[in-house]
C-alpha positions, 0 to 999 in steps of 0.5 A, a space after each residue: 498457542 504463545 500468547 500474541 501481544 497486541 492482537 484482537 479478534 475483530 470477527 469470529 474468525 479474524 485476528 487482527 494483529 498489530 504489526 507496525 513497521 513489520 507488516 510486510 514482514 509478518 505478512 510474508 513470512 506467514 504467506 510463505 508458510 502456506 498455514 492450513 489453517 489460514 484462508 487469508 492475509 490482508 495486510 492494512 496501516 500497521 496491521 495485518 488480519 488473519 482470517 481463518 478458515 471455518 473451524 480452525 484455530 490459529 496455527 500453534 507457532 504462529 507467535 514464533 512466526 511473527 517474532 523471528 527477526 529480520 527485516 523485510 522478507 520479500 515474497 513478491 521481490 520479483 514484481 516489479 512495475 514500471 508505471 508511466 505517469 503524465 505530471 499535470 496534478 493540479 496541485 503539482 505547484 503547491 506540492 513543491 511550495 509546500 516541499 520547498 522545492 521547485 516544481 522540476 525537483 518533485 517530478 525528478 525525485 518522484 522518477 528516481 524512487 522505488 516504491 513499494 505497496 503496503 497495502 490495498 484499500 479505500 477503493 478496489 486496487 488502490 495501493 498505499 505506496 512507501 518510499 517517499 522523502 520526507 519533504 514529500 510526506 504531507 498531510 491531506 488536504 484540509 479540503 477533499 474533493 468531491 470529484 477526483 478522476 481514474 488515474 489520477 497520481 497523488 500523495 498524502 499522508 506520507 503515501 503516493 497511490 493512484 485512483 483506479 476509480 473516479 471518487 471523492 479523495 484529499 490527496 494531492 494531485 501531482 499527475 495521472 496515468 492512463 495504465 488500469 489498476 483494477 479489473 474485476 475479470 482479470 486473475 488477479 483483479 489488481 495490477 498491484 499486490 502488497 510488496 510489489 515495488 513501483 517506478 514512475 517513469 515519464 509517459 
């Protein structure tokens, strides 16, 4: 196999690679070649693991895969979700004072965005979602809460994602929905899978 660059083996079996902004990208393209030798693609922060299955290599072209150009290859451009949302977060005010905005001009904008799932992770079914302006990339909390309820609508670290579980979190609380994220008997358990796009609409 070409040599990758930026990649490691975190497990016998797992090539962690660094993907960057391509993640997506290199996540549907190797989705779409279907590799035999690949049990499963989980895609993080400006990464992408490959886990093979017992006793495989990675595949001969994967470099070749991972260098071709273009830009975000869409396998799942036809999982689209429309997400109703109530915007009580408790630090709906401070979001806008922090954005520099009024508090109708933050719900207005989070309504017009098409955002898009990057990864899973934190909890079960919790997505990270891309699209925000910059006025609404904002650092964590310098305080998290111990506490913070199911469906509860946030923004932190220039993502927005929902709770789909009650647990600690430092995101900013802007709203929440009634709409549940995960489900261990559902096939597939998550509502939402990397490359989905997501509205907010008004509940």
């Amino acid at each position: 196999m070409k040599h990758l660059l930026k990649s490691r083996w975190v497990t016998d079996r797992g090539l962690l690679l660094q993907t960057g902004e391509a993640t997506l990208a290199a996540y549907n393209r190797l989705l779409a070649a279907d590799c035999a030798e690949v049990e499963a693609l989980v895609p993080g922060d400006g990464n992408l693991l490959v886990v093979l299955r017992p006793g495989f290599e990675p595949p001969q072209n994967l470099a070749e895969w991972l260098e071709q150009p273009g830009g975000a290859a869409q396998a799942n451009v036809d999982r689209a979700h429309e997400l109703p949302v109530v915007f009580d977060g408790e630090d709906l005010d401070e979001v806008a004072k922090l954005a520099g905005w009024v508090r109708g001009r933050v719900v207005e904008t989070l309504l017009g965005l098409d955002l898009r799932v990057q990864f899973l992770g934190f909890q079960p079914g919790f997505a990270y979602l891309r699209g925000l302006p910059k006025a609404l990339c904002l650092p964590r909390r310098s305080h998290p809460r111990k506490r913070v309820p199911a469906g509860s609508l946030a923004l932190g670290g220039g993502y927005c994602g929902v709770y789909p579980a009650q647990g600690p979190g430092g995101w900013h609380l802007i709203g929440h929905t009634e709409c549940r994220l995960f489900d261990p008997n559902a096939r597939p358990p998550t509502l939402f899978a990397p490359g989905d796009t997501v509205r907010l609409v008004a509940a």
